[in-house]
N, C-alpha and C positions, 0 to 999 in steps of 0.2 A: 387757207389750205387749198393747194390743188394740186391735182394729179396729172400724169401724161403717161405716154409708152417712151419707154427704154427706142433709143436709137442703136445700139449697139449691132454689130453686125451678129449675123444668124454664125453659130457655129457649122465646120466642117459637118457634112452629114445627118445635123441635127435641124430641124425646125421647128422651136416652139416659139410660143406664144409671146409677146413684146410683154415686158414687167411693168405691171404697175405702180407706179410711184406718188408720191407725197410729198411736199416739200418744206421741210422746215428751217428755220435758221438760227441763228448763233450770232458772236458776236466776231464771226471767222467769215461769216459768209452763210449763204444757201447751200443746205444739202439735199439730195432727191432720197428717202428713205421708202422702202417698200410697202405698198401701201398694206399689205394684211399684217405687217408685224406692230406690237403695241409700246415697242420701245422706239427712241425720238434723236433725237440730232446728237446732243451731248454723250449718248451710248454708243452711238455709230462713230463720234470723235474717238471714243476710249478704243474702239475696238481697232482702230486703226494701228491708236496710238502704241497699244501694248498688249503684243501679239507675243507673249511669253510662256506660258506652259501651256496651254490649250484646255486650261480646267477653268470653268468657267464659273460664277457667284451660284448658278444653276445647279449646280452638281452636287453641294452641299444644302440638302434640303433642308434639313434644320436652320441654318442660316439663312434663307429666301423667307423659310417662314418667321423668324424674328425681325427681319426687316419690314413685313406686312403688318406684324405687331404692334410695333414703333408706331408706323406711321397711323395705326387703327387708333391704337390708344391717344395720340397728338389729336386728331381728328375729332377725337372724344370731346378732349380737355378742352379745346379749341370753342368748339360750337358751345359748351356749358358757359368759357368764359365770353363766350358773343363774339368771338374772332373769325369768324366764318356763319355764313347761312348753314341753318338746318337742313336746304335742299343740298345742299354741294357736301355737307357732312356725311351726309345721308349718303352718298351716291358714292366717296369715298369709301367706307367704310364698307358697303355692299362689295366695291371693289376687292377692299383687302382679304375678307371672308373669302370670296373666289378663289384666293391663294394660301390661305391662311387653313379654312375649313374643306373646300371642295379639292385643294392640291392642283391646280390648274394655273398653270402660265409660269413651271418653272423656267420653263424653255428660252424664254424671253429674258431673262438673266443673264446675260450672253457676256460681258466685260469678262475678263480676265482676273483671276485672283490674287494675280501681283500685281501691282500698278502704281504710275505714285500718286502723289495728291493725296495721300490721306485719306484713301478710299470715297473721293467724292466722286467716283467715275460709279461706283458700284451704289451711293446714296441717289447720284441723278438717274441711274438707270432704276432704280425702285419708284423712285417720283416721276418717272414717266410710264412705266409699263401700269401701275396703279390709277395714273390718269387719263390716260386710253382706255379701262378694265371703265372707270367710270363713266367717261363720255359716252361710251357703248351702251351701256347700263341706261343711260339718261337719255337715248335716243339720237344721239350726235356724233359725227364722223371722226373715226380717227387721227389725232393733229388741231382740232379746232379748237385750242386753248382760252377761245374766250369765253367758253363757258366753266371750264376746269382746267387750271392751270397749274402743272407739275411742281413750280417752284412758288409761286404763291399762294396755293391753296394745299397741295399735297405737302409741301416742306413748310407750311407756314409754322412758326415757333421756333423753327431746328434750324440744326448746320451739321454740315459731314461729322464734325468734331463730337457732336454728345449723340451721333447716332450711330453713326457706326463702331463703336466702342461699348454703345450699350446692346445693340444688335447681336454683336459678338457676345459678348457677356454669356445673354439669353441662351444663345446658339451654344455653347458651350458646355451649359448647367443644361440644356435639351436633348444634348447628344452625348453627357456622361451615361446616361440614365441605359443604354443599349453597353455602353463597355461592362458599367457596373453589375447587370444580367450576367453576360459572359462572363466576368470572371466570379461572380457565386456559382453560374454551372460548372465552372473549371475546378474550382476550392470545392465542391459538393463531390466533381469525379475526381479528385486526389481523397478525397476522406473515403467513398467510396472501397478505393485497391487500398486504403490504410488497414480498412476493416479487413478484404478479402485476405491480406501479404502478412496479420496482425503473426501469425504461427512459421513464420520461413526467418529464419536463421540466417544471417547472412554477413560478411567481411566491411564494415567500416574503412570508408580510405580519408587520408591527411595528407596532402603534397601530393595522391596519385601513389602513397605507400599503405602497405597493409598497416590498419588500424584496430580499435577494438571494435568487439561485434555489436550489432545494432537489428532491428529486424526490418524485411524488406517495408512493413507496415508502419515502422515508425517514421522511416525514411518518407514513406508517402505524405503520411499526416503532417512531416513538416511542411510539405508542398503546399497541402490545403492550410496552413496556418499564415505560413508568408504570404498566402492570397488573400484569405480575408483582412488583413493587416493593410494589404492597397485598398482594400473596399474600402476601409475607415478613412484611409488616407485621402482619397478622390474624395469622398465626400465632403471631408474637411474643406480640400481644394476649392469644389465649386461652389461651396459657403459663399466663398471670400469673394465670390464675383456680382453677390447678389447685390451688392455696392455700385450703383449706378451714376451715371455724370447728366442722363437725359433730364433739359431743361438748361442749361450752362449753356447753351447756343455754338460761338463759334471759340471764345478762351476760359468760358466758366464765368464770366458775367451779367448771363440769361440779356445780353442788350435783345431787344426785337422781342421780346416775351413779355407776355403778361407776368406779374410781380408772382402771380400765383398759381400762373400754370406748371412750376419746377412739381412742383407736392404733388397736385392733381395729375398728372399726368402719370407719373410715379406709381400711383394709385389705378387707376384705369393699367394699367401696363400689367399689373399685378395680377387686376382682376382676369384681363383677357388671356393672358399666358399660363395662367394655375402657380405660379410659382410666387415666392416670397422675394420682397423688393424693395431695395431700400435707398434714398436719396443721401448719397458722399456729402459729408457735413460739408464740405471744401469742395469745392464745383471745379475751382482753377484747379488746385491739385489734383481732381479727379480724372481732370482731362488732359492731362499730361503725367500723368505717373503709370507706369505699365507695370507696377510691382505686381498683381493679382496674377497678372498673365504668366509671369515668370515664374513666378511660386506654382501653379497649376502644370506648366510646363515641366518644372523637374520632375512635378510627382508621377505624370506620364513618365517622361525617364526612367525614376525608380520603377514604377511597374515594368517596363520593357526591361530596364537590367534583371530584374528578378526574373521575367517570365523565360531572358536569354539562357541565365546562366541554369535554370529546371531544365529546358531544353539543350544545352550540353550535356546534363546530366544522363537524361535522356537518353541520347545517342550513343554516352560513352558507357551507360548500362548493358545498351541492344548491342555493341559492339562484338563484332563476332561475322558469320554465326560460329567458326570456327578457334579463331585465332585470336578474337578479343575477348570481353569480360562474361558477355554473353546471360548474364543474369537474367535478364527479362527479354521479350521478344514485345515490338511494336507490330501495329498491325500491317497488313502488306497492300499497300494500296495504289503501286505500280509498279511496272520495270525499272527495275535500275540500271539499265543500261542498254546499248546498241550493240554492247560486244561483248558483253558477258551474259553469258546465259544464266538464268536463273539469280543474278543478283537484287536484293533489295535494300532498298536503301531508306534514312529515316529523313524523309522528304519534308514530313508536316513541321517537327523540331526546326528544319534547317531553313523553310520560309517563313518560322519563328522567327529564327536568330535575325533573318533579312530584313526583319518589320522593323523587331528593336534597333537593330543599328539604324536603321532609316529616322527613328523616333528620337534617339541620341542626337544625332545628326541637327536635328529639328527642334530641340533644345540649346543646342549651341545657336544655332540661328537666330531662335528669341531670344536668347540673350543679349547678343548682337545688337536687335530690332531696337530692345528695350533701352539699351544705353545711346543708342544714336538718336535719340531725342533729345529737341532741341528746346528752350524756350516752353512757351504754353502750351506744344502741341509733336506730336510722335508722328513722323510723317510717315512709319515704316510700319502702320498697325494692318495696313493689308498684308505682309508678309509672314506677320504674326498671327493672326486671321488664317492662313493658307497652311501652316505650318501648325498651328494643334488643332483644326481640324479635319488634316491629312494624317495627321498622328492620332485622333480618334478615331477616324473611321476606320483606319489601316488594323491598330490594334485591338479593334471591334471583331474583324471578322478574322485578324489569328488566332484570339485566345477563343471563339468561338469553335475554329477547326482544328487547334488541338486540344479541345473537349471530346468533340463528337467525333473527329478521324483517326486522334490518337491515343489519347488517355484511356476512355473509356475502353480500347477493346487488347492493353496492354497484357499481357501473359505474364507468370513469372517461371522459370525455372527451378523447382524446389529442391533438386538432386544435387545438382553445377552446384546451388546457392550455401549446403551443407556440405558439400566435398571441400571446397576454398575455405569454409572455417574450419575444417578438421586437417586442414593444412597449411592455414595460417599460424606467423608467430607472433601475431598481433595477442595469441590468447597468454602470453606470455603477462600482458600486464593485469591481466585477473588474478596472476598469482601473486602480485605484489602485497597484497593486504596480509598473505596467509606466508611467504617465504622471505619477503625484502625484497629491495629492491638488486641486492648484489644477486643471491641464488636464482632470482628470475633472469636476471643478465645472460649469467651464463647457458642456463636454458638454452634461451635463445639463440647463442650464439652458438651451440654445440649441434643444434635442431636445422640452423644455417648452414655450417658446415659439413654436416652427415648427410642431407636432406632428408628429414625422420621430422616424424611428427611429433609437437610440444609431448604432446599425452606420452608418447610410447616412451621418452627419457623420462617422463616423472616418473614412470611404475620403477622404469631400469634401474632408476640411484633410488628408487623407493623413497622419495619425497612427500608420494600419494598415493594410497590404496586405488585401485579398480573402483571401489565403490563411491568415494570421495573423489575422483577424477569426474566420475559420473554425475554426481552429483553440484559440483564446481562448474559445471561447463550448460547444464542445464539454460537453456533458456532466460526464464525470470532472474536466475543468478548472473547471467552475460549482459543484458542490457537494463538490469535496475544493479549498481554497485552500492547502496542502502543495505543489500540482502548480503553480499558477499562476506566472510569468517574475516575477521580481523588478524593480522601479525601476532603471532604467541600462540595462535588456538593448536597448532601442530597436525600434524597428518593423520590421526586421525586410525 
C-alpha cells in the first residue's frame, strides 16, 4: 500500500488541501482510492460502473446490517472449522459488531442498489469495508491486505450467489417487523372510530349508488379487520424466506467449502441474528429460484391495494365540505391550495394512494426480475433487493402517517349521516321481508319520482303504522337483517 497527494489542479477560488490517496489494484489496473475511506478498488469500479438511482446499499440499514451478519456468522463457522486463524477471526468479527451492534460505517456502503453482476459489487463492497474495520482494529493501515484480506479471509467459504440472497432474505424478515407495528397501530385506530361511529346511522353505497344502511362503525371495523388479515399474511410471507441457500457457494455445490460448514454456519447465522433459519434442502435450487421473493412481493401488493382502495374511501367520505358526501371530516393538516382560500384537501389518503401505486409498480418489477433468470443463478436479485425494500420502507412510514395524521383525528358528521338515510331509497330493500319484493318496487319508484321520502308513502297507502315504521327503521333492525319481520307478518 501507498499513499501520495492528488495532483489535480486547485479549484477556481477554492484552496484546499491535496487528497490523500492509497492505492489498490484489480485485475484492470491500479486505482488511487482515498485514503480515510474503508471501502477498496472493486467498490470504486462498481461506483463508476453504475451510477443509477443514487440509493445507495447504505440507505437500507437493515440490509448493511444482514450483510455484517453473514459474513460474522462465516467467520464463526470458519475459524471452529480451522479455515482461518483465531487471530483474523477474531479481528473480523470485532469488525462486523462495529456495524452490526455499534451501527457505524453505513456510510461506506456507497454501490448503487441496481447493478448487475448479481450483486457482487454490493458482496465485494462488504468484504472490503469489513476488512479495513479490521485491519484498524488490528493496528494496520488501511489497504494492507496481507494481514486481512477482503476476498480470502472476509469472503472465505462464500460467493455473491449464497450471500447476497441470504443477506436479503435476513434484511427482509428485519424490516417487516416496523411495517407489521404500523399496520397493528392502523387496524388498533380503525377499531378505535369502529367503537366511537358504533351508534351513527348511515347510507351503504354499491357501484357509488345508494344501498342499505350500515353504521359508520361497522364500516370502520371492516378497516381494522382487512388490516389485521395483512398482518397474518406478511407474516406468513416472511416464514417463507427463513429458507436460506448460505453455504451453496457460487451454483449450490458448496465447491470451496468445508463439507460441514453449509449447517454450522446456518446455525451461527441464527444465533447472531435472533431469528429462526433454516438450510434449502436443495442448495442449487435455492440459489436460483426467486419464488419466496415473489410470493412476499404480492403480499406487499395486496397490503398496498387494500390500504389504497381505505384511502379512496377516505377521501370520497371527506368529500365535500359542500358539494360531496361529506360524511366524515379528516383532519386538516395543510392548505390546499395557492388560490383557493381556505381549501383543504385529504393530502395523507392521497400519498397513500402514491406509495401503493409505487409498491404495485414494484411488484410487477419482481416479477420480471424473477422470470429472467437464467440457468443456476438470477442475475437480477439486485433489482429485487431495491424494489421490496423500497416497498417496505415506503409503506412503513404511510401506513404509519395515516395512523397518526389521519385516522386517528377523523370526525364524523352525525346529522348529514342520518338526513341521507331518511332520504335514501335504499331503505326500500328492508321492506322486502315484510311487503315483497313487487310492493317494495314500487315504493321506490313512487319515492323517485315525487322526491318524498320511503317512510311518508308507507304511512300514505298505509302499508305501515307510525309506530312500526319506527320501529323497522331502528338501527339494530337496519344493519342486523336476522332481526327484521318476515313476509306475511303484515303491517301491524
Amino acid at each position: 500500500m501507498t499513499e501520495h497527494s492528488s495532483d489535480e489542479p486547485e479549484a477556481q477560488g477554492v484552496a484546499p488541501g491535496p487528497q490523500r490517496l492509497r492505492w489498490e489494484s484489480d485485475l484492470l489496473g491500479a486505482v488511487g482510492i482515498p485514503a480515510d475511506v474503508y471501502w477498496g478498488v472493486h467498490t470504486h469500479r462498481a461506483v463508476e460502473n453504475f451510477p443509477i438511482t443514487g440509493i445507495a446499499v447504505g440507505h437500507y440499514a437493515e440490509f448493511v446490517r444482514a450483510l455484517a451478519l453473514v459474513k460474522h456468522a462465516a467467520v464463526r463457522a470458519n475459524c471452529q472449522l480451522g479455515s482461518i486463524s483465531a487471530q483474523k477471526a477474531e479481528a473480523i468479527e470485532a469488525a462486523c459488531e462495529e456495524i452490526t451492534v455499534k451501527q457505524r460505517f453505513h456510510d461506506q456502503f456507497i454501490v448503487d442498489m441496481i447493478q448487475g453482476g448479481a450483486g457482487t459489487s454490493t458482496n465485494m463492497n462488504a468484504n472490503e469495508v469489513i476488512a479495513n474495520i479490521a485491519l484498524e482494529l488490528s493496528g494496520h493501515q488501511k489497504g494492507d491486505y496481507r494481514h486481512i484480506h477482503p476476498n480470502d479471509d472476509v469472503n472465505i467459504s462464500q460467493s455473491t450467489n449464497d450471500v447476497f440472497p441470504t443477506a436479503l432474505r435476513l434484511a427482509l424478515i428485519l424490516s417487516s417487523d416496523p411495517l407489521l407495528a404500523a399496520l397493528d397501530q392502523l387496524a388498533y385506530a380503525f377499531k378505535r372510530k369502529g367503537v366511537e361511529f358504533a351508534d351513527v346511522l348511515k347510507v351503504g353505497r354499491t357501484q357509488l349508488q345508494d344501498a342499505v344502511p350500515v353504521t359508520m362503525g361497522q364500516e370502520f371495523d371492516a378497516y381494522c379487520t382487512t388490516i389485521r388479515e395483512d398482518v397474518a399474511r406478511l407474516r406468513e410471507a416472511a416464514d417463507l424466506l427463513r429458507e436460506i441457500n448460505l453455504g451453496a457457494t457460487a451454483i449450490g455445490t458448496g465447491i470451496t467449502a468445508d463439507a460441514r460448514y453449509a449447517q454450522l454456519v446456518v446455525e451461527e447465522l441464527s444465533r447472531l441474528s435472533g431469528q429462526r433459519l433454516v438450510l434449502a434442502s436443495n442448495l442449487i435450487e435455492a440459489t436460483s429460484d426467486m419464488g419466496g421473493f415473489v410470493l412476499f412481493s404480492g403480499v406487499l401488493k395486496r397490503i398496498a391495494v387494500k390500504l389504497s382502495k381505505i384511502c379512496n374511501d377516505l377521501r370520497l367520505l371527506s368529500s365535500g365540505p359542500r358539494a360531496g358526501l361529506a360524511e366524515i371530516q379528516l383532519p386538516a393538516v395543510q392548505a390546499g391550495s395557492s388560490i383557493m382560500p381556505g381549501k383543504v384537501n385529504p393530502v395523507i389518503p392521497e400519498v397513500v394512494n402514491q406509495v401503493a401505486f409505487m409498491v404495485i409498480g414494484h411488484d410487477l418489477t419482481v416479477t420480471f426480475c424473477a422470470e429472467g433468470g437464467q440457468l443456476q443463478l438470477n442475475a437480477f436479485e439486485p433489482t429485487i433487493g431495491y424494489c421490496l425494500l423500497s416497498s417496505l420502507k415506503h409503506l412503513t412510514s404511510a401506513v404509519t402517517v395515516l395512523s397518526e395524521r389521519c385516522v386517528n383525528g377523523i370526525t364524523v358528521d352525525r346529522e348529514r349521516c342520518l338526513a341521507m338515510v331518511q332520504d335514501s331509497i335504499g331503505l326500500v330493500t328492508a321492506l322486502v321481508p315484510l311487503l315483497g319484493y313487487e310492493a317494495s318496487s314500487r315504493v321506490a319508484k313512487r319515492a323517485l319520482a315525487e322526491k318524498r321520502r320511503v317512510g311518508d308513502i308507507l304511512i300514505e297507502e298505509q302499508l305501515l303504522t307510525p309506530a312500526k315504521l319506527e320501529e323497522l327503521f331502528r338501527i339494530e333492525n337496519m344493519t342486523a337483517p336476522s332481526r327484521m319481520p318476515m313476509l306475511g307478518t303484515g303491517a301491524g
